[in-house]
mmCIF file of the N, C-alpha and C atoms, coordinates in Angstrom:
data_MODEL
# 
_entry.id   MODEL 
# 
loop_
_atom_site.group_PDB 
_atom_site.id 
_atom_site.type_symbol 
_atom_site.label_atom_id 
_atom_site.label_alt_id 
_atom_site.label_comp_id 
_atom_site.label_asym_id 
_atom_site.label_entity_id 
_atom_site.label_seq_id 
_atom_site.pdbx_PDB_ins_code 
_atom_site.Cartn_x 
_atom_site.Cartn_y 
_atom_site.Cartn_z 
_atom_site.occupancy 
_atom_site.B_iso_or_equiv 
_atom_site.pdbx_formal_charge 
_atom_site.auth_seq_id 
_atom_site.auth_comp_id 
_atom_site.auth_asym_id 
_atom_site.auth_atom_id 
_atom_site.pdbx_PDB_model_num 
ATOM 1   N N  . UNK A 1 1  ? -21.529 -27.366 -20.943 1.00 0.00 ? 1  UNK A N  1 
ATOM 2   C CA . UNK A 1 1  ? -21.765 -28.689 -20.404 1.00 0.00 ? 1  UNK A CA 1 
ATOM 3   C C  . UNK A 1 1  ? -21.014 -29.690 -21.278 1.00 0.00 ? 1  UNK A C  1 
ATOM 4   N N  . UNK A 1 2  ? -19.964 -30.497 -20.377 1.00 0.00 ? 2  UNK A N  1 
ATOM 5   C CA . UNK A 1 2  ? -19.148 -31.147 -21.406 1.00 0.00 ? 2  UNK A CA 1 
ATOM 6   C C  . UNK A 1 2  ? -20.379 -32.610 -21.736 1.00 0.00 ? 2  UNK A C  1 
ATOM 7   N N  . UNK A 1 3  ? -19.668 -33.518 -22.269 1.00 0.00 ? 3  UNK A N  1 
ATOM 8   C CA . UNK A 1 3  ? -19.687 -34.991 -22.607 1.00 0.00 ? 3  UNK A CA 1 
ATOM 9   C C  . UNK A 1 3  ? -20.362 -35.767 -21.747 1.00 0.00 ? 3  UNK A C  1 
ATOM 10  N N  . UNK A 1 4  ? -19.298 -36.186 -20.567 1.00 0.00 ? 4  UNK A N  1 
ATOM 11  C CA . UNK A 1 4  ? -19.794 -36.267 -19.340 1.00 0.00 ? 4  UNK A CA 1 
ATOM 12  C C  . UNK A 1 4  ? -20.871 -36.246 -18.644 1.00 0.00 ? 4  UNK A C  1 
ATOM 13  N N  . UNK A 1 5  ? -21.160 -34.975 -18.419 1.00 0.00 ? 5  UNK A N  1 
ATOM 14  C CA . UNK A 1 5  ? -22.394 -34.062 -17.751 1.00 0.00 ? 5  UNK A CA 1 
ATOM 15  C C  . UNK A 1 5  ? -23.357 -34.627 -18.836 1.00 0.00 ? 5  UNK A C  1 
ATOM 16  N N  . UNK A 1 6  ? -23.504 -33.936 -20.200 1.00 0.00 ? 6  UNK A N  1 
ATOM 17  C CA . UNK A 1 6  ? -24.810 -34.285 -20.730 1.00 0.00 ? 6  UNK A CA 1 
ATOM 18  C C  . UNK A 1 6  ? -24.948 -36.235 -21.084 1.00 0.00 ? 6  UNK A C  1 
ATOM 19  N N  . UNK A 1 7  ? -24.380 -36.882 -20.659 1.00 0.00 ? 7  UNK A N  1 
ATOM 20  C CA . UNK A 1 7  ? -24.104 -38.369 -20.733 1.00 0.00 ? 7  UNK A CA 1 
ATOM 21  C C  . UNK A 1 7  ? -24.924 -38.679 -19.157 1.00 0.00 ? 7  UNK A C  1 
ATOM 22  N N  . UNK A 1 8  ? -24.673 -38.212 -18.320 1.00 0.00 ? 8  UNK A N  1 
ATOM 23  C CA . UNK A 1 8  ? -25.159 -38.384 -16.877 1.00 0.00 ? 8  UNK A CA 1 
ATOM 24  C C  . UNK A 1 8  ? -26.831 -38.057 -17.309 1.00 0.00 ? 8  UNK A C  1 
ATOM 25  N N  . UNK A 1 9  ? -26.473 -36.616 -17.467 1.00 0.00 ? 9  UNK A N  1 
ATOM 26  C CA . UNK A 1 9  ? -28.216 -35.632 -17.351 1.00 0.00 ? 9  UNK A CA 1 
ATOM 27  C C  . UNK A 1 9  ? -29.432 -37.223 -18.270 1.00 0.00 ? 9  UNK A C  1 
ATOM 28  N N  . UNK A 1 10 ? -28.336 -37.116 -19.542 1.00 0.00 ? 10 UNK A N  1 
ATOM 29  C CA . UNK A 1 10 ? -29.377 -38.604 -20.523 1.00 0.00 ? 10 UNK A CA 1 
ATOM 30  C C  . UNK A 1 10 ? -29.771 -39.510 -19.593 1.00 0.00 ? 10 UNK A C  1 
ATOM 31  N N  . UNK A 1 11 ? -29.117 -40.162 -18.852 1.00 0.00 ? 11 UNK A N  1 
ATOM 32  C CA . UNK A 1 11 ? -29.093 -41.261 -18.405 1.00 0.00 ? 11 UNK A CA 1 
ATOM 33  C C  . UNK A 1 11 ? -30.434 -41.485 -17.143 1.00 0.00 ? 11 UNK A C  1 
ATOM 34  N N  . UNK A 1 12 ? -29.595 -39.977 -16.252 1.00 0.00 ? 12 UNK A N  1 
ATOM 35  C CA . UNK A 1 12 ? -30.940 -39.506 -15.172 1.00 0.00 ? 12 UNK A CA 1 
ATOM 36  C C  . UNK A 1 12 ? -32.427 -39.496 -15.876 1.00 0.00 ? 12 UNK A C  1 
ATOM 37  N N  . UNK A 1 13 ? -32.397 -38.799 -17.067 1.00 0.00 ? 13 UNK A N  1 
ATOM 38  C CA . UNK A 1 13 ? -33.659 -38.941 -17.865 1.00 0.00 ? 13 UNK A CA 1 
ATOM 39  C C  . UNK A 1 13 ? -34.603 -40.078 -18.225 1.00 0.00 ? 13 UNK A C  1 
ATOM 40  N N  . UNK A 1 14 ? -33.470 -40.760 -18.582 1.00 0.00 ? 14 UNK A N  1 
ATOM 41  C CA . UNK A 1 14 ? -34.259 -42.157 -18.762 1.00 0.00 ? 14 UNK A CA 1 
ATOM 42  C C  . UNK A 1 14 ? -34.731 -42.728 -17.847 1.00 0.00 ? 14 UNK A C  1 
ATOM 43  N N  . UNK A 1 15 ? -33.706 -42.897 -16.403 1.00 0.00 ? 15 UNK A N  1 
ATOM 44  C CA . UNK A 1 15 ? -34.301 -43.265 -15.337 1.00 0.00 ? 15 UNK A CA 1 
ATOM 45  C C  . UNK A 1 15 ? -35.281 -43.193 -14.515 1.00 0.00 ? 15 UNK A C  1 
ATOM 46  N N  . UNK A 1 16 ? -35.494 -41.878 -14.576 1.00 0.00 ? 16 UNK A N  1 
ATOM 47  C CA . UNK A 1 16 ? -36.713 -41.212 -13.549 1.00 0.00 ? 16 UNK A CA 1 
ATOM 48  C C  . UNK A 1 16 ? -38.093 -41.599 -14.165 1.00 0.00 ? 16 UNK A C  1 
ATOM 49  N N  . UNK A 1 17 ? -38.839 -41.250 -13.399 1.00 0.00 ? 17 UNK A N  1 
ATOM 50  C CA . UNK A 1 17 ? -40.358 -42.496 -13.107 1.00 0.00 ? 17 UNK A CA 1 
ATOM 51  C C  . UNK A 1 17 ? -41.071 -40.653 -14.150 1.00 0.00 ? 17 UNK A C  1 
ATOM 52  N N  . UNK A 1 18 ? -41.891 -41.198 -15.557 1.00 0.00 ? 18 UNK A N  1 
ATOM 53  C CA . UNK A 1 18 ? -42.374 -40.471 -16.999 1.00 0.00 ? 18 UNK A CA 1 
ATOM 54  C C  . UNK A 1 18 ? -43.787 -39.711 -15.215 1.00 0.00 ? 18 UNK A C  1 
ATOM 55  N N  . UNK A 1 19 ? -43.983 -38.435 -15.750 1.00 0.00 ? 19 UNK A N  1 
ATOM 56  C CA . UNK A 1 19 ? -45.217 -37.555 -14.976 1.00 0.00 ? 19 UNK A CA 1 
ATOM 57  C C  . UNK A 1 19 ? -46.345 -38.379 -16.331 1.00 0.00 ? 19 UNK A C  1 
ATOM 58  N N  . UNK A 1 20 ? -47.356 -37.969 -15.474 1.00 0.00 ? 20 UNK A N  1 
ATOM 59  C CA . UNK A 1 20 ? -49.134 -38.757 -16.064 1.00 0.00 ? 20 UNK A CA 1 
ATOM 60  C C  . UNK A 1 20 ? -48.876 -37.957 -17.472 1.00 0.00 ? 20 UNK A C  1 
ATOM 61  N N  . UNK A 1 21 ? -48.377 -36.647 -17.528 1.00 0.00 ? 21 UNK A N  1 
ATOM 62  C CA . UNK A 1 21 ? -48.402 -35.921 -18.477 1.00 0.00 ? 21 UNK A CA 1 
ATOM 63  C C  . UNK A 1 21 ? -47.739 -36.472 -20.113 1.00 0.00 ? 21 UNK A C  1 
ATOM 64  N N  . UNK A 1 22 ? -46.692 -37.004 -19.385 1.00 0.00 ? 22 UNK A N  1 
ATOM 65  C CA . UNK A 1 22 ? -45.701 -37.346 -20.684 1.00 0.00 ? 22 UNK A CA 1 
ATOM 66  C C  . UNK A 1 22 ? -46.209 -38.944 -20.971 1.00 0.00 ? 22 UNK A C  1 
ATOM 67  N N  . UNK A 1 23 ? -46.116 -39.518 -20.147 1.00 0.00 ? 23 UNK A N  1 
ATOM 68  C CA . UNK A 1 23 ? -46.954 -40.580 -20.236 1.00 0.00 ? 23 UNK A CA 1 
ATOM 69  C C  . UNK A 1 23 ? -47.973 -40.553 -21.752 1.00 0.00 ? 23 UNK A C  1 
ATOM 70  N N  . UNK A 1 24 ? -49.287 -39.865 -21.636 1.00 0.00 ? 24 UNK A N  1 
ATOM 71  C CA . UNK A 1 24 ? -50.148 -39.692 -22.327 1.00 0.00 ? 24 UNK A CA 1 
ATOM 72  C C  . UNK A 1 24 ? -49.471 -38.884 -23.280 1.00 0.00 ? 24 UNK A C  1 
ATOM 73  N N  . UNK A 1 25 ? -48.737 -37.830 -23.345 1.00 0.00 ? 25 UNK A N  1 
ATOM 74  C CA . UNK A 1 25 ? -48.205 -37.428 -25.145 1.00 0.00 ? 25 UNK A CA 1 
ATOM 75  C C  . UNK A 1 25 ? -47.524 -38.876 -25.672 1.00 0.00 ? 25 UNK A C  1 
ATOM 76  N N  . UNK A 1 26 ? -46.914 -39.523 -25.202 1.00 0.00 ? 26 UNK A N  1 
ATOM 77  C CA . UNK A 1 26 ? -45.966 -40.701 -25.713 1.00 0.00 ? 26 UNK A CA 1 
ATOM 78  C C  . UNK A 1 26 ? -47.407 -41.496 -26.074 1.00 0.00 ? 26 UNK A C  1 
ATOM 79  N N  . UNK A 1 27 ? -48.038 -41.949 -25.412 1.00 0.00 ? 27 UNK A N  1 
ATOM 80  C CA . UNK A 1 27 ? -49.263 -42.764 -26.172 1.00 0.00 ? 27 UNK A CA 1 
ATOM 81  C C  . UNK A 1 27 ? -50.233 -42.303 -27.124 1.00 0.00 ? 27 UNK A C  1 
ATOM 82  N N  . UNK A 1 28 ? -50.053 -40.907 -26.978 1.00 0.00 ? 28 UNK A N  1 
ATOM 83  C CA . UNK A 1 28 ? -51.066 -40.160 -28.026 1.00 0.00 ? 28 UNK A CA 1 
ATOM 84  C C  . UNK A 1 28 ? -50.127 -40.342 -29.430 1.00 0.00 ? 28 UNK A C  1 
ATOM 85  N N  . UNK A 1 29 ? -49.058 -40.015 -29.325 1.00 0.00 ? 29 UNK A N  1 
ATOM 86  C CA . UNK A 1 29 ? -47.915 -40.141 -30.770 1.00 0.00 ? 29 UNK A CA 1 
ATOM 87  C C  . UNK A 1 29 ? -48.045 -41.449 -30.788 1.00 0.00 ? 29 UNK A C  1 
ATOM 88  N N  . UNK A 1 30 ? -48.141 -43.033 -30.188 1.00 0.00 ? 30 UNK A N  1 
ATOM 89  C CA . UNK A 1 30 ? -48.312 -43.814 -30.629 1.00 0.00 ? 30 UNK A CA 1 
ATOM 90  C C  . UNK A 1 30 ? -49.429 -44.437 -31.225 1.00 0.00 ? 30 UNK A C  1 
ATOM 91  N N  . UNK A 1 31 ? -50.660 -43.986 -30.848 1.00 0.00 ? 31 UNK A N  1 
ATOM 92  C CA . UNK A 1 31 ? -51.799 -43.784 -31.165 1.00 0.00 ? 31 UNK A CA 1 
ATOM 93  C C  . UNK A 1 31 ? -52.104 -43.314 -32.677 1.00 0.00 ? 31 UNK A C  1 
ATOM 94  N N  . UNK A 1 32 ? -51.289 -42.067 -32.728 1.00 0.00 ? 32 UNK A N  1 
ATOM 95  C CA . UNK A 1 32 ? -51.492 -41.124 -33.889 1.00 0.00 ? 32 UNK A CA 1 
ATOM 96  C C  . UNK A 1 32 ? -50.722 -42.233 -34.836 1.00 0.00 ? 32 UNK A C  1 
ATOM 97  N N  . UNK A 1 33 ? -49.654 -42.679 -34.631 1.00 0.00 ? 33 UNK A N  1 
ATOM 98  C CA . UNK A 1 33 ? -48.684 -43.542 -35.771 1.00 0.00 ? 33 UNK A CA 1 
ATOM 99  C C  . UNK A 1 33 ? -49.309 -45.037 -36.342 1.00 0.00 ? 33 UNK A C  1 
ATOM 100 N N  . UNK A 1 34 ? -49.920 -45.411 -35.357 1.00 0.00 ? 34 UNK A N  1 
ATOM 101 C CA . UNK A 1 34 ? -50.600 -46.797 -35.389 1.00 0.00 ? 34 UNK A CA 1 
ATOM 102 C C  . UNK A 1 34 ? -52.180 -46.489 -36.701 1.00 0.00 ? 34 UNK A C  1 
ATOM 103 N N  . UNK A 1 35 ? -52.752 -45.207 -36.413 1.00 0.00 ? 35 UNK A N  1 
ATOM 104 C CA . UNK A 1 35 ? -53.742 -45.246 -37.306 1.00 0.00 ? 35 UNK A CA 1 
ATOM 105 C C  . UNK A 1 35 ? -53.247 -44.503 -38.707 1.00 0.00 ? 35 UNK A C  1 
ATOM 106 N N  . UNK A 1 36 ? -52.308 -43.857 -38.472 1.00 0.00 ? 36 UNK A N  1 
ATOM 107 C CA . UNK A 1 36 ? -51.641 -43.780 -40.041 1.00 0.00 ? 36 UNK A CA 1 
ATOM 108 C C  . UNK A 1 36 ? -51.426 -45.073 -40.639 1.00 0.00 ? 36 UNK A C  1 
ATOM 109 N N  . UNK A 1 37 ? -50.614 -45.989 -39.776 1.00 0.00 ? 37 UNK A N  1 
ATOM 110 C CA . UNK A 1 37 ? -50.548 -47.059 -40.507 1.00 0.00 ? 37 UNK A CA 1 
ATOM 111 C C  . UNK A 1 37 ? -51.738 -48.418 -40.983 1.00 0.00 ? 37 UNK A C  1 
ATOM 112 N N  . UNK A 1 38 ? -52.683 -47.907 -39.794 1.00 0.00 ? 38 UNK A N  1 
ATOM 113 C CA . UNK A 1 38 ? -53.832 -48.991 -40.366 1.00 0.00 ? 38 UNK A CA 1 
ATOM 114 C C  . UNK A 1 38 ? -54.588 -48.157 -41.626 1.00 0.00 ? 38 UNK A C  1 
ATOM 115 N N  . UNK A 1 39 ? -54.698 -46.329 -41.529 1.00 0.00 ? 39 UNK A N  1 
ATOM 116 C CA . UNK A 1 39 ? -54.944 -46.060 -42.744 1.00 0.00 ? 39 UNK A CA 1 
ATOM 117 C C  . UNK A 1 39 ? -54.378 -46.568 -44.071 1.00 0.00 ? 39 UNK A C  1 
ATOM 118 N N  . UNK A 1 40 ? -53.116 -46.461 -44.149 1.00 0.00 ? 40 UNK A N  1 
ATOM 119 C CA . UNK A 1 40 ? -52.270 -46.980 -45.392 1.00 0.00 ? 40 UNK A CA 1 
ATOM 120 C C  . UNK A 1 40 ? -52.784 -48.546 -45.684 1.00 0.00 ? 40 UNK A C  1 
ATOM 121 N N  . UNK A 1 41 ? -52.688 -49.060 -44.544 1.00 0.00 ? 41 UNK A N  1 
ATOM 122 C CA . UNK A 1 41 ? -53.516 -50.890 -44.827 1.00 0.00 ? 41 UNK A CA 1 
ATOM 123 C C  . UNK A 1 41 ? -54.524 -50.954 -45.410 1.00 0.00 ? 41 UNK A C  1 
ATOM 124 N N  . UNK A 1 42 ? -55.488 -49.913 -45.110 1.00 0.00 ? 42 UNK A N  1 
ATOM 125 C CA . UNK A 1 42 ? -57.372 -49.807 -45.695 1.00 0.00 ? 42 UNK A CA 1 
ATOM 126 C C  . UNK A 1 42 ? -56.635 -49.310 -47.051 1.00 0.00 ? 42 UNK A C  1 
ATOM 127 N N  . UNK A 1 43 ? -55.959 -48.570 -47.441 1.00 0.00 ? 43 UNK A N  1 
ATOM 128 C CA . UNK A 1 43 ? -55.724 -48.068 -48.854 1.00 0.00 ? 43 UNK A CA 1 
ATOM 129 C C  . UNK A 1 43 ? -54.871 -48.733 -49.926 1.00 0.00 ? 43 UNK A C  1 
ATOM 130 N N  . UNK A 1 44 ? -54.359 -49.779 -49.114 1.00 0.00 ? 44 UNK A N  1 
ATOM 131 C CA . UNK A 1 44 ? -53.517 -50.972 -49.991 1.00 0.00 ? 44 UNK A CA 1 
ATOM 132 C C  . UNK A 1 44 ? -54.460 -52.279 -50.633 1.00 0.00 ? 44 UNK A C  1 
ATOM 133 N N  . UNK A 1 45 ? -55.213 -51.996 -49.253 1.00 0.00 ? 45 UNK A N  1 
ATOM 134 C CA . UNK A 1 45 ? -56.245 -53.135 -49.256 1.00 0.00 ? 45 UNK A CA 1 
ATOM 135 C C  . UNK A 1 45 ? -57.636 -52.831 -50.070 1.00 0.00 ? 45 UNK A C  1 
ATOM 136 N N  . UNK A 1 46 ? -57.904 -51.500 -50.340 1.00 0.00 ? 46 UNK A N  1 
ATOM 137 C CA . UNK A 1 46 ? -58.272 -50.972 -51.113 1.00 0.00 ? 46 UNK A CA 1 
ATOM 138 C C  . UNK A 1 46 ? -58.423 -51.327 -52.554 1.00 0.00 ? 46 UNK A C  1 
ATOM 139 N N  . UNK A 1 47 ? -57.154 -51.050 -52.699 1.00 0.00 ? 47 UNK A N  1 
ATOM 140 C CA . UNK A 1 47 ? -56.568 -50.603 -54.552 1.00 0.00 ? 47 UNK A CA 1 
ATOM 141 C C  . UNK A 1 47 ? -56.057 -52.624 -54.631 1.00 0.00 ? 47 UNK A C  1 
ATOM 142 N N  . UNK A 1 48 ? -55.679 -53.175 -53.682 1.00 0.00 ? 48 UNK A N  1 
ATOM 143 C CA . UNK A 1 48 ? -55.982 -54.502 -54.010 1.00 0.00 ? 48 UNK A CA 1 
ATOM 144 C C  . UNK A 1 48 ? -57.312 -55.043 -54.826 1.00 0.00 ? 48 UNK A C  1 
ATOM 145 N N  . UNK A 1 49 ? -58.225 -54.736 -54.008 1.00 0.00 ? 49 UNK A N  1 
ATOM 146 C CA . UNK A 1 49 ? -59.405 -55.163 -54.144 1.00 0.00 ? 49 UNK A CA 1 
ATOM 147 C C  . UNK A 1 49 ? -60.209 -54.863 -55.597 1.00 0.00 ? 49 UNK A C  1 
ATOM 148 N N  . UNK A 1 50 ? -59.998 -53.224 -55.858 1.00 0.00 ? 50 UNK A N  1 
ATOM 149 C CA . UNK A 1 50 ? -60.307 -52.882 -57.455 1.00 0.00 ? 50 UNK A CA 1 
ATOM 150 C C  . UNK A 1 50 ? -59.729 -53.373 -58.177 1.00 0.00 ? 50 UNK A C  1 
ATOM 151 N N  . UNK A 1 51 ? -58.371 -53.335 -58.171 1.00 0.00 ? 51 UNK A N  1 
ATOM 152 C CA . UNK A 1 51 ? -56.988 -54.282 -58.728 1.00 0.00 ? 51 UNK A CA 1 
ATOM 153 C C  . UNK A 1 51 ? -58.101 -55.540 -58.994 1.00 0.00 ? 51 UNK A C  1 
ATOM 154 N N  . UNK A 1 52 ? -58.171 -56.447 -58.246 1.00 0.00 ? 52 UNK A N  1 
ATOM 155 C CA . UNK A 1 52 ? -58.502 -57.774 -58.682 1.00 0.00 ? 52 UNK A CA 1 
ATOM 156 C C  . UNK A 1 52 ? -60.078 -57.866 -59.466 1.00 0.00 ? 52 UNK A C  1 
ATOM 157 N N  . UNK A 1 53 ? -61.098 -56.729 -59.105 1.00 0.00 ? 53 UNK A N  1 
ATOM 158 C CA . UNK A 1 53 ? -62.262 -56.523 -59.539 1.00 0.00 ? 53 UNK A CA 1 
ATOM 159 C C  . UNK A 1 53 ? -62.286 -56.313 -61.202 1.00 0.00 ? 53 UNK A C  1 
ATOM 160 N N  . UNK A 1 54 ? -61.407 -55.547 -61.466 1.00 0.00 ? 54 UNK A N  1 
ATOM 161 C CA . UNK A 1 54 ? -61.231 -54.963 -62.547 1.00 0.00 ? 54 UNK A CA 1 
ATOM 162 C C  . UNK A 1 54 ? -60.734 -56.291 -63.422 1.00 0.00 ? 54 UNK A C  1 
ATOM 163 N N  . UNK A 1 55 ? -59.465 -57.079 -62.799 1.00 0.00 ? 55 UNK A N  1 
ATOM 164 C CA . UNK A 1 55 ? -59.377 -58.461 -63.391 1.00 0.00 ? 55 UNK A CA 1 
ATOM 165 C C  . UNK A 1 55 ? -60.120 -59.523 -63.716 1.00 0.00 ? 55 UNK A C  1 
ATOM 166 N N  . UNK A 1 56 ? -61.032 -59.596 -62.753 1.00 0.00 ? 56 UNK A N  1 
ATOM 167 C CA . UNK A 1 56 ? -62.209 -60.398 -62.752 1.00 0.00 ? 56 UNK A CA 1 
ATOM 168 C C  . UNK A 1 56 ? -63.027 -59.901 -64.145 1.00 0.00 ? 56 UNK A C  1 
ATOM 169 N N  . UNK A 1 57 ? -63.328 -58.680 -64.250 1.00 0.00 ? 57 UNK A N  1 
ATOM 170 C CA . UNK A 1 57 ? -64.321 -58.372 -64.989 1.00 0.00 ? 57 UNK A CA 1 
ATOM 171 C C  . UNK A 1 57 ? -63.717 -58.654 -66.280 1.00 0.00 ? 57 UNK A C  1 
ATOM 172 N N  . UNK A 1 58 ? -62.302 -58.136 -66.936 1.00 0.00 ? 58 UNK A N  1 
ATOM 173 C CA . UNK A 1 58 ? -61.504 -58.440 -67.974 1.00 0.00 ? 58 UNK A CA 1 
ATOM 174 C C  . UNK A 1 58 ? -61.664 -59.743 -68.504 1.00 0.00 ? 58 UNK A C  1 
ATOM 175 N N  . UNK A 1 59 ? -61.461 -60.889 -67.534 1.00 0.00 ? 59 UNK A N  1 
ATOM 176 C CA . UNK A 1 59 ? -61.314 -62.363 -67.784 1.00 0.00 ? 59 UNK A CA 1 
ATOM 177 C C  . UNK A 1 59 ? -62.626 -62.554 -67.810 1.00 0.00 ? 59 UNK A C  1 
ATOM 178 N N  . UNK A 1 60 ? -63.652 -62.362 -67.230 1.00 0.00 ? 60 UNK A N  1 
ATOM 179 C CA . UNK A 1 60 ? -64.987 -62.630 -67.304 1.00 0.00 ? 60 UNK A CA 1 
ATOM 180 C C  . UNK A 1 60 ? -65.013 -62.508 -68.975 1.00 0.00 ? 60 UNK A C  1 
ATOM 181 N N  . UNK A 1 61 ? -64.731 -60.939 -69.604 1.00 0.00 ? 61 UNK A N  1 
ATOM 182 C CA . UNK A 1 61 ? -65.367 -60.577 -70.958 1.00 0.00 ? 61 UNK A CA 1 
ATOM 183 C C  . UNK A 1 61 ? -63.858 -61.658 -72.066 1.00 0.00 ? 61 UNK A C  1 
ATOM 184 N N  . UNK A 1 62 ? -63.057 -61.779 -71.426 1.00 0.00 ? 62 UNK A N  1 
ATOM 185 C CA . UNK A 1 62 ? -62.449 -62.532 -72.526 1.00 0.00 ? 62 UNK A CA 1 
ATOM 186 C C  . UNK A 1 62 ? -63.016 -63.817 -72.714 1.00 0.00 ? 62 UNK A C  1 
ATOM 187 N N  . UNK A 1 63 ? -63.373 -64.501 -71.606 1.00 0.00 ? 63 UNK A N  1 
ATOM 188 C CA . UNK A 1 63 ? -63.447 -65.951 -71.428 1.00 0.00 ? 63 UNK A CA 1 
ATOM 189 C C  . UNK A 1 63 ? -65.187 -65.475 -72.304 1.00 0.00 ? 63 UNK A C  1 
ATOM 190 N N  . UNK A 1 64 ? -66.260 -65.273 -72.444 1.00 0.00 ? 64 UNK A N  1 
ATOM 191 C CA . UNK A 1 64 ? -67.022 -65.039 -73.090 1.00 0.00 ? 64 UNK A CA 1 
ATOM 192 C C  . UNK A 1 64 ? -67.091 -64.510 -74.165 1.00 0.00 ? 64 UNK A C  1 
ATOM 193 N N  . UNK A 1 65 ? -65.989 -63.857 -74.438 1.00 0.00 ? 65 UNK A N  1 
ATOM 194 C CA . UNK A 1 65 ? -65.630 -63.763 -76.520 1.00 0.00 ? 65 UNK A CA 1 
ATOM 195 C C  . UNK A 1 65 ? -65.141 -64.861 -76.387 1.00 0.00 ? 65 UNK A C  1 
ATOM 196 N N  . UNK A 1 66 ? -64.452 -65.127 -76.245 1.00 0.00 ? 66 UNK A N  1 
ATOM 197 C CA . UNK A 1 66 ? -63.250 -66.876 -76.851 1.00 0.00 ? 66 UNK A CA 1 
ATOM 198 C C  . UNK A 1 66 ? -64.346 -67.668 -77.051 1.00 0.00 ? 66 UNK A C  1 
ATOM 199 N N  . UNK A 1 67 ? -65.900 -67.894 -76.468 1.00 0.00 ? 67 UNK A N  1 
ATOM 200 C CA . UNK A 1 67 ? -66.950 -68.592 -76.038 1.00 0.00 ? 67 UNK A CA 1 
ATOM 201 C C  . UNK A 1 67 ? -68.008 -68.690 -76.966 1.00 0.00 ? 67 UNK A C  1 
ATOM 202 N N  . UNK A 1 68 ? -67.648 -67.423 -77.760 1.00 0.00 ? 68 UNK A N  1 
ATOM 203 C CA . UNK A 1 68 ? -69.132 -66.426 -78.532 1.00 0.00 ? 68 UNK A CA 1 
ATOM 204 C C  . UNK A 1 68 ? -69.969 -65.850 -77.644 1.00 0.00 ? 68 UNK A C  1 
ATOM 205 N N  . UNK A 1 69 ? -69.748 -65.810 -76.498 1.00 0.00 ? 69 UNK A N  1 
ATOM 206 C CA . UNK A 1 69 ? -70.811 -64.884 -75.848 1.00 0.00 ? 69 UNK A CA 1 
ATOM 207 C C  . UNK A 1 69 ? -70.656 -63.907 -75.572 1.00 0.00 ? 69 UNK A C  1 
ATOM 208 N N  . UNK A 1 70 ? -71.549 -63.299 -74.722 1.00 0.00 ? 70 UNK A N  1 
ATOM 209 C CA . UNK A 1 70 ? -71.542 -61.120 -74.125 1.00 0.00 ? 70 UNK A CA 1 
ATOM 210 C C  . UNK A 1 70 ? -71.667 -61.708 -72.664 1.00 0.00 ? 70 UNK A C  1 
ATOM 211 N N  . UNK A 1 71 ? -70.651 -60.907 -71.867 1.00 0.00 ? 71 UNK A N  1 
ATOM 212 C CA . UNK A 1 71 ? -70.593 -61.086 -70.381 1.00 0.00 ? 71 UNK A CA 1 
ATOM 213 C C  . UNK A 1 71 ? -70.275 -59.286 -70.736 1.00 0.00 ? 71 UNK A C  1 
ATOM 214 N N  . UNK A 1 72 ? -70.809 -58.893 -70.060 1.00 0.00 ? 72 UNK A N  1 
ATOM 215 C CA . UNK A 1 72 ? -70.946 -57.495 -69.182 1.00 0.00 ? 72 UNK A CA 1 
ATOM 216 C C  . UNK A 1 72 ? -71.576 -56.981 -68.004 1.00 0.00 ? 72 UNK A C  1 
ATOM 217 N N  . UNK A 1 73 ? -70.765 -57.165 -66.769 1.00 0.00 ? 73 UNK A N  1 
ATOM 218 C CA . UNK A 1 73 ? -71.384 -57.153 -65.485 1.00 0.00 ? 73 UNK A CA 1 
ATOM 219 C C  . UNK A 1 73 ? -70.542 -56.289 -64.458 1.00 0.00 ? 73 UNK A C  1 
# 
């Protein structure tokens, strides 16, 4: 099958009206990709959140030595 031919066959492909079947794999793979990526968001958003907790608590105990006091919380 030259150039041509498989250039046509592509083209017919694209054109023709997707069966219920393919339809639903194409939304299931988009489906599947969309919650990988809101997973990765919960896990950014995550390690943000300790990230800044952990800061909080640091500056809490500095700002209370510099003070003379005990902050431990």
């Amino acid at each position: 099958m030259g150039w041509r031919e498989l250039t046509i066959k592509y083209v017919k492909d694209l054109l023709r009206a997707k069966t219920p079947l393919e339809v639903a794999e194409k939304e299931l793979i988009e489906a599947q990709h969309l919650k990988m990526q809101g997973e990765s968001a919960v896990e950014y958003a995550q390690s943000i959140v300790g990230y800044n907790e952990k800061r909080i608590h640091r500056l809490n105990n500095i700002i209370a030595d510099l003070k003379g006091e005990y902050y431990d919380r």
